[in-house]
SETI-56106 format. One record per residue (C-alpha): residue in one letter; y, x, z. Coordinates in Angstrom, 2 decimals, decimal comma, always signed. Each point is the difference from the previous one (the first is absolute). Last residue first. Layout:
> rest	yy	xx	zz
> A	Y	X	Z
...
***
This chain:
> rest	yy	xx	zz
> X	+50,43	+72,98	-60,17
> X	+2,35	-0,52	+2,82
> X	-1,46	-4,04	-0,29
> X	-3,43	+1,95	-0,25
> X	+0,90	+1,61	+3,59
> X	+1,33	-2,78	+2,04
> X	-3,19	-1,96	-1,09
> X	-2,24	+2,66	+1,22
> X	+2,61	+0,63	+3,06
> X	-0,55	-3,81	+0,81
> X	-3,84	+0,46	+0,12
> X	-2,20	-2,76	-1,62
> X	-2,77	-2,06	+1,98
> X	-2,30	-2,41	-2,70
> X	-1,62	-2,72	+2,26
> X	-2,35	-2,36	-1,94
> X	+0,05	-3,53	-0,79
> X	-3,41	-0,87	-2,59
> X	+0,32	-2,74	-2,79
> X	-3,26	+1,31	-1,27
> X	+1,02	+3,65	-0,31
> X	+2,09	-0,68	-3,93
> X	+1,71	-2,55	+1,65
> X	+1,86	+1,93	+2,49
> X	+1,71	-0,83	+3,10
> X	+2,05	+3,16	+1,69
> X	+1,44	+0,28	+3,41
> X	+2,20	+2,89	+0,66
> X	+0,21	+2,40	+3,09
> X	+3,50	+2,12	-0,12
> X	-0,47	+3,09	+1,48
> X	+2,74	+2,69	+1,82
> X	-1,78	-1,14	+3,55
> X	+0,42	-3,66	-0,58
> X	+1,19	-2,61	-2,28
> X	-2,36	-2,72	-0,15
> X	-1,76	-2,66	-2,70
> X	+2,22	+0,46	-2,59
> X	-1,30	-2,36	-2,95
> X	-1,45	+1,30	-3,50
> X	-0,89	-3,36	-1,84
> X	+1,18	+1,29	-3,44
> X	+0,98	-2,63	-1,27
> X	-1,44	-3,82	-0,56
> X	-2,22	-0,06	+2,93
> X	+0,82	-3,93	+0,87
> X	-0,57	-0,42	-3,78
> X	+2,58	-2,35	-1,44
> X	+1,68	+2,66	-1,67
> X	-2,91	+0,92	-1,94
> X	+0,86	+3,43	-1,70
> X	-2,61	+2,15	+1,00
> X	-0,60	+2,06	-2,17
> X	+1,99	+2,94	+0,96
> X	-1,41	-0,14	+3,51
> X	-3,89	+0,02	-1,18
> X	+1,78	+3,29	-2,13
> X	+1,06	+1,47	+2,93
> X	-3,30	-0,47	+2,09
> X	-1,54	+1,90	-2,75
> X	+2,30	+2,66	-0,12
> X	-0,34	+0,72	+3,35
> X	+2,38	-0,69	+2,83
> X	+2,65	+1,54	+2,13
> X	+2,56	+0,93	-2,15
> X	-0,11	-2,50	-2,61
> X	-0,21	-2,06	+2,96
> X	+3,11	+0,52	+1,69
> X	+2,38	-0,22	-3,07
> X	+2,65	+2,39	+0,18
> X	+3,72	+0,41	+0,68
> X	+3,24	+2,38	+0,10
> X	+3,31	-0,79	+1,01
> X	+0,65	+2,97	+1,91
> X	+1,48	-1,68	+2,84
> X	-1,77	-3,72	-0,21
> X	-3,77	+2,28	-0,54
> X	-2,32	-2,77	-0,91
> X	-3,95	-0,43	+0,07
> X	-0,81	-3,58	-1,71
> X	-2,41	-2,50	+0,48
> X	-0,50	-2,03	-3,41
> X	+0,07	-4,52	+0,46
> X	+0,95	+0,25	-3,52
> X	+2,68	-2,82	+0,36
> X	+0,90	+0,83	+3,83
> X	+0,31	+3,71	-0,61
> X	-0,95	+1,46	+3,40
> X	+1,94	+2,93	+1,94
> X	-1,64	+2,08	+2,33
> X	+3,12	+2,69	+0,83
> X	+0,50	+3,57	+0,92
> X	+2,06	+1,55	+2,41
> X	-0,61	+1,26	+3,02
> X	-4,16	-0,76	-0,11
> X	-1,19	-2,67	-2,51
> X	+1,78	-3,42	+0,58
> X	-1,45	-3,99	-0,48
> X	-0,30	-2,45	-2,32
> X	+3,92	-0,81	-1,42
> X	-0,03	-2,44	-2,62
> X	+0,86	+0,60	-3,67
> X	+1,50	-2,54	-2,44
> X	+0,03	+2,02	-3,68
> X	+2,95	+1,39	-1,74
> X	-0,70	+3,45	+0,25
> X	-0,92	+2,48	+2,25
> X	+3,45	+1,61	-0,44
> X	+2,82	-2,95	+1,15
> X	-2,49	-1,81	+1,41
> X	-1,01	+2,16	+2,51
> X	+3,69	-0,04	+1,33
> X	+0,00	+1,78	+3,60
> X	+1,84	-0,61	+3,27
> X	+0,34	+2,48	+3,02
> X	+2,09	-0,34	+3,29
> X	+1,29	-3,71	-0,77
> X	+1,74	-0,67	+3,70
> X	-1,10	-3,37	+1,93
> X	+0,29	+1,34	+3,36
> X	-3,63	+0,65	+0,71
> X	+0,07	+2,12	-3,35
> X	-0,85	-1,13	-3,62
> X	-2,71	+1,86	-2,92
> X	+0,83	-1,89	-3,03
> X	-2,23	-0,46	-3,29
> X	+0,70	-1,73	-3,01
> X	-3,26	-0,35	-2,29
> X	-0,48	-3,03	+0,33
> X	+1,97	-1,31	+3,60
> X	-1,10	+2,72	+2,92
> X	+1,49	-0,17	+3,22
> X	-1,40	+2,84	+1,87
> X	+1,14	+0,10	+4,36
> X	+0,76	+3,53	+0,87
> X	-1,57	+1,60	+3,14
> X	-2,22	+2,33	-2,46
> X	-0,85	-2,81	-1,89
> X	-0,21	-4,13	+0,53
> X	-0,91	-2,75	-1,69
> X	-2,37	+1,84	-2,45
> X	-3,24	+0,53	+2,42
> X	+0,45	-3,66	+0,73
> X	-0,69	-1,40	-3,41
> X	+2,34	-3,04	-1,16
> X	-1,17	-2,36	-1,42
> X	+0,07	-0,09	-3,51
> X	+2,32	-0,70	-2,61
> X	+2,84	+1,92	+1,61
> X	+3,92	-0,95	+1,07
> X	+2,65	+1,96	+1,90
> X	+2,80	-0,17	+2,44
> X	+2,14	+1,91	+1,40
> X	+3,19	-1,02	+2,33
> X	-0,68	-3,88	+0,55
> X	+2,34	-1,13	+2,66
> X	+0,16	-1,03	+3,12
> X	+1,72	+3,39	+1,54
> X	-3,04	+1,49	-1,58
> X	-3,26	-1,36	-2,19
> X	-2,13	+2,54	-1,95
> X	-1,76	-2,26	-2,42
> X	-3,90	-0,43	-1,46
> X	-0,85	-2,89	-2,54
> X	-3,97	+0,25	-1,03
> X	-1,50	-2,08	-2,75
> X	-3,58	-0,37	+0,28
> X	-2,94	-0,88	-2,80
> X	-3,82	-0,17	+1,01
> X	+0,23	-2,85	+2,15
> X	-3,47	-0,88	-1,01
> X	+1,08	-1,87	-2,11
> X	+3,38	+0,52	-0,80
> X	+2,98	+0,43	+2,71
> X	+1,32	+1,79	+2,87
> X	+3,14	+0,59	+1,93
> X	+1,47	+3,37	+1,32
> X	+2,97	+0,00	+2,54
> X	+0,85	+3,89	+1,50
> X	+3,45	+0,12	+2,28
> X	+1,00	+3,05	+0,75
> X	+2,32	-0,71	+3,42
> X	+3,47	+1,55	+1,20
> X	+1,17	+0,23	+3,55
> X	+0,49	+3,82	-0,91
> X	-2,55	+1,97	+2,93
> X	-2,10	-3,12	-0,34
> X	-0,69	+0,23	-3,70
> X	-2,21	-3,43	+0,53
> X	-2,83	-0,39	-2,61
> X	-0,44	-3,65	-0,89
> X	-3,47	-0,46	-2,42
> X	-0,31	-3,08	-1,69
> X	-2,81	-2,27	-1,23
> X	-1,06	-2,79	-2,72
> X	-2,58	-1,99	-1,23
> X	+1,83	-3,36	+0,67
> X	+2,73	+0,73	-1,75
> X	-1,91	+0,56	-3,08
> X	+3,06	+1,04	-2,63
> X	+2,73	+2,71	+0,65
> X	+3,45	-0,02	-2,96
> X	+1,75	+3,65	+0,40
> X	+3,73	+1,36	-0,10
> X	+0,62	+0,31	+3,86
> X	+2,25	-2,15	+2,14
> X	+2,33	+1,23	+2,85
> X	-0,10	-0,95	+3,08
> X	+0,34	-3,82	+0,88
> X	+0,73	-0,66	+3,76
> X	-2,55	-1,79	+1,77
> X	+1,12	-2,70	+2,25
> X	+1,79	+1,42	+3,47
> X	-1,50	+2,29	+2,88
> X	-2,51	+3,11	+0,58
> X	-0,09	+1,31	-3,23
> X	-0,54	-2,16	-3,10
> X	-0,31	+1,73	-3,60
> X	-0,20	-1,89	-3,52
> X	-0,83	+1,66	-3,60
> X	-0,17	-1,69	-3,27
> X	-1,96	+1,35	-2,33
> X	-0,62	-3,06	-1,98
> X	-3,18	-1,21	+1,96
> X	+1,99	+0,36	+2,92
> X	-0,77	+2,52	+3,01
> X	+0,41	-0,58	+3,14
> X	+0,56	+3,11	+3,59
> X	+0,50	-1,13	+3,34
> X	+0,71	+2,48	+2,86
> X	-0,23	-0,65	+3,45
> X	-3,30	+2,13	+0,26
> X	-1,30	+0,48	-3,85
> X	-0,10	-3,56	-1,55
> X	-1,60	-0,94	-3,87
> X	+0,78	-2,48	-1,96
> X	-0,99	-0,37	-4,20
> X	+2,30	-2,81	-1,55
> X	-0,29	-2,77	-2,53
> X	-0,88	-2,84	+2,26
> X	-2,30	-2,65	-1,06
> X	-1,02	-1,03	+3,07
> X	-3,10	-1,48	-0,84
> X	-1,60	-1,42	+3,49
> X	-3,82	-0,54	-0,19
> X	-2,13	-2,24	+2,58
> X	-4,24	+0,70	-0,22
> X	-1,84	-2,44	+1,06
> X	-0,47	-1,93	-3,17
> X	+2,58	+1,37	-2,09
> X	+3,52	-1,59	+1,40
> X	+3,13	+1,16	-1,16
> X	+3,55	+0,85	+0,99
> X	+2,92	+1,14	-2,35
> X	+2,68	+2,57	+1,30
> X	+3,44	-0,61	+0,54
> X	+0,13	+1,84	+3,09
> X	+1,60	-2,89	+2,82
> X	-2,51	-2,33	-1,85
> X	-2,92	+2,20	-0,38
> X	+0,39	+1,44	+3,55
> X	+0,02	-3,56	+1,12
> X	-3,24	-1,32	-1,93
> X	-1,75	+2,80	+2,36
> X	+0,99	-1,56	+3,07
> X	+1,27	+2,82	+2,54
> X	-1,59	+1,78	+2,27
> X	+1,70	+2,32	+2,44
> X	-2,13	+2,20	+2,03
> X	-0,46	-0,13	+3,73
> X	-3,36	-0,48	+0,22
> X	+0,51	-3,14	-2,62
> X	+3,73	-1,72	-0,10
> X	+0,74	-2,73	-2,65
> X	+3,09	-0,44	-2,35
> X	+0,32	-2,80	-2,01
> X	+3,00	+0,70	-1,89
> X	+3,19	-2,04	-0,12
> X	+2,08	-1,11	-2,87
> X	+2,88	+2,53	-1,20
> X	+3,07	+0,93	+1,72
> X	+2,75	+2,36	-2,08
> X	+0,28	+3,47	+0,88
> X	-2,09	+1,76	-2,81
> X	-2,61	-2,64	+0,88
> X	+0,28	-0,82	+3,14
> X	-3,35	-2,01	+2,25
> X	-0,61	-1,49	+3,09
> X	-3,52	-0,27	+1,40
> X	+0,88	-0,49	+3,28
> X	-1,21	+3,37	+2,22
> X	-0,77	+1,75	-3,25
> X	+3,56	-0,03	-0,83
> X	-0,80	+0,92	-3,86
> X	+3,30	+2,28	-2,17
> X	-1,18	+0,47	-4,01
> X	+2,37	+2,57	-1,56
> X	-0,50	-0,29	-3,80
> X	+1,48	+1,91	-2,86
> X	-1,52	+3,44	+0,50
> X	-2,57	-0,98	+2,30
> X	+0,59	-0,63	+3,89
> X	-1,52	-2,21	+2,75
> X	+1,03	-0,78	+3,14
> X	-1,86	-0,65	+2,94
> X	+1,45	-1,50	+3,26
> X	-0,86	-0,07	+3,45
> X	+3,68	+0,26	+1,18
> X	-0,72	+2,88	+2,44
> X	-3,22	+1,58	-1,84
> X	+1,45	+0,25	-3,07
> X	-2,18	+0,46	-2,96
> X	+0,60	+1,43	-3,31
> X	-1,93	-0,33	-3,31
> X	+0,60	+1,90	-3,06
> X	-1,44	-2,77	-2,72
> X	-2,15	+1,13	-2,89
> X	-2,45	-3,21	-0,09
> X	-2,60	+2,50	+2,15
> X	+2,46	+0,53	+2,38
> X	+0,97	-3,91	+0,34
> X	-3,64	-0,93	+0,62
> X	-0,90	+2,82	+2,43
> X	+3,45	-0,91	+2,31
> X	-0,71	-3,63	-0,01
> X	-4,15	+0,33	+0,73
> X	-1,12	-3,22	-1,53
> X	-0,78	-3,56	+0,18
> X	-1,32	-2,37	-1,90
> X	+1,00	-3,92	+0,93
> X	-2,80	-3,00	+1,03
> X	+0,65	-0,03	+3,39
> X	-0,90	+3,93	-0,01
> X	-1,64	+2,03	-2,42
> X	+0,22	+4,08	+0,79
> X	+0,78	+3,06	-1,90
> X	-0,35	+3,10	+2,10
> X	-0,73	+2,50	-3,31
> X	+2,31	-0,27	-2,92
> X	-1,47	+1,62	-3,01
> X	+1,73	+1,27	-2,73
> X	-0,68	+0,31	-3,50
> X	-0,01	-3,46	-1,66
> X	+4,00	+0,42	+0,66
> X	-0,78	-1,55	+3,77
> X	-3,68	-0,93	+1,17
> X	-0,43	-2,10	+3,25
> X	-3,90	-0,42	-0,05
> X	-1,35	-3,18	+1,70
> X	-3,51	-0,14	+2,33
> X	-1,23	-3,71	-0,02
> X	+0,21	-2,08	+3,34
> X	-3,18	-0,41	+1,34
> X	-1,23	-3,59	+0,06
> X	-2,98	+0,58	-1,59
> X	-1,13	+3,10	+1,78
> X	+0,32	-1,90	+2,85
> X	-1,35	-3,28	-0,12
> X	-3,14	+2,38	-1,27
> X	+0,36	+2,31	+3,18
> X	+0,12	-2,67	+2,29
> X	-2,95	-1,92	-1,44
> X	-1,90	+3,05	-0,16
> X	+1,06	+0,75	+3,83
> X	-1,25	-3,89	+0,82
> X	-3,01	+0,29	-1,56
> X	-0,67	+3,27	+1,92
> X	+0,68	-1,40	+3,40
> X	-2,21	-3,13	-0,72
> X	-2,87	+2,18	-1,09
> X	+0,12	+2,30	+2,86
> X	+0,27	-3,17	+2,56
> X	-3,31	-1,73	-1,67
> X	-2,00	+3,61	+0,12
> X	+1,46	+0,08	+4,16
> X	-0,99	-3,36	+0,23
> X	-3,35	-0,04	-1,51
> X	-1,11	+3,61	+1,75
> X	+1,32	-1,78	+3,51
> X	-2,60	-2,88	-1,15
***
């Protein structure tokens, strides 16, 4: 009989506990993605009464917006060139560049600010839509933002550069002579000169499939205003930002060593002798020599700015039958259209190269040249 009960009580328990965890499962509230720009997540989303929320300060950043809190007045206010967005989070009162505007639905979550997601698209003027679970805000904005301390730093899709320090709307630069596509594939790189107050201010965006294009817009900003500024076809490699102490701007072929304080101390015209070609700066061979690419050939080559003297890096490093596979290659649309020689390292007087070649079965190999080799047959 005790066996009977005790069998009869098991059974009962574990009906109930598959009952429970059925009602349960079904009545779970489904997982939602916060996605802004198709690109960026926001994580700490949360449904509530019926209204998305999410993380004020996270949302606003990733729509461009500088944001700044204050603590006293419990008040964020958001800037982008041609927007300042002020939220009492306390009441849900809104300004738009100084004039009121219909309150948010703000919402408070272990101490973070949430705010209803179909408010950031109104106050931002971006578009919201529903994909299942999944809830996307467009902004639409044509700028790349980045922040470095109390420093803001955008960047328009026509060159147009804004700054913010530590008060006021962003104040408009400068502007640059280039168009930038893909904002939502896009970074930038602030460099504070601290010893000057000035920043270098690197913004590349990206585009094709699979990204495989970049435009990069790089400027030497001081006193709030855009001193240097150059723009490549690539993005930008980090051994050629800076040299020797000096930051590189490199446009083409026109080359310009600058100081902390914004002073040219070297420029060169490639153009002017290696012909009329676009070139991009690769990378630098001991004191003085250059790794220059031609962007139509896609050919690595060794240059001498002082002596004006040049050669083509793998005539001089590879055999003839590797030259010839070169030669005849003239597929554009081949990723390994070129030459495929990339610097791999600088160290120790040797520059390591990597080298893909058709005629080993597609094989990548490491080729290491000296500099004084190449010093010596540019002599020659």
């Amino acid at each position: 009989m005790q066996r009977s009960m005790r069998a009869l009580f098991i059974w009962g328990v574990t009906v109930i506990l598959l009952i429970t965890f059925a009602s349960g499962t079904a009545g779970a509230a489904p997982s939602y993605r916060y996605v802004i720009n198709e690109t960026e997540e926001i994580s700490g989303g949360m449904l509530l009464g019926g209204t998305h929320y999410i993380p004020l300060k996270e949302a606003f950043e990733k729509l461009v917006y500088d944001v700044e809190w204050s603590q006293k007045t419990r008040t964020a206010v958001m800037y982008t060139p041609g927007r300042t967005i002020q939220v009492k989070t306390e009441t849900g009162q809104v300004q738009v560049d100084g004039v009121a505007a219909e309150q948010c639905r703000i919402r408070k979550r272990n101490g973070i600010n949430m705010i209803a997601a179909k408010d950031v698209a109104r106050l931002t003027g971006s578009r919201l839509t529903v994909e299942g679970t999944t809830i996307h805000i467009e902004g639409g904005q044509s700028y790349i933002f980045g922040k470095k301390g109390s420093h803001a730093f955008w960047v328009g899709n026509g060159g147009e550069v804004y700054g913010r320090g530590t008060t006021g709307a962003p104040v408009r630069l400068g502007e640059v002579n280039v168009k930038l596509n893909e904002w939502r594939y896009a970074k930038i790189n602030i460099q504070p000169v601290t010893q000057t107050g000035s920043f270098v201010v690197t913004a590349t965006s990206f585009s094709g499939e699979p990204l495989i294009h970049s435009q990069t817009v790089k400027v030497f900003i001081q006193n709030n205003r855009i001193l240097h500024s150059a723009v490549s076809g690539g993005d930008e490699d980090p051994r050629t930002a800076r040299r020797d102490g000096l930051w590189v701007f490199a446009e083409g072929g026109n080359i310009r060593y600058i100081n902390d304080h914004g002073a040219v101390v070297q420029s060169y015209d490639l153009d002017k002798w290696l012909g009329p070609e676009e070139y991009k700066l690769e990378g630098f061979a001991g004191e003085r020599l250059l790794l220059v690419r031609a962007t139509a050939t896609q050919i690595l080559f060794v240059v001498d700015p002082v002596k004006k003297r040049r050669l083509v890096l793998y005539q001089l490093i590879l055999g003839a039958e590797e030259q010839t596979s070169i030669e005849q290659n003239t597929d554009r649309t081949d990723m390994h259209y070129g030459d495929n020689l990339h610097l791999l390292s600088a160290r120790d007087g040797v520059l390591t190269f990597s080298y893909f070649s058709y005629l080993q079965g597609a094989k990548e190999s490491q080729i290491p040249v000296r500099i004084a080799d190449l010093e010596q047959a540019l002599a020659d």
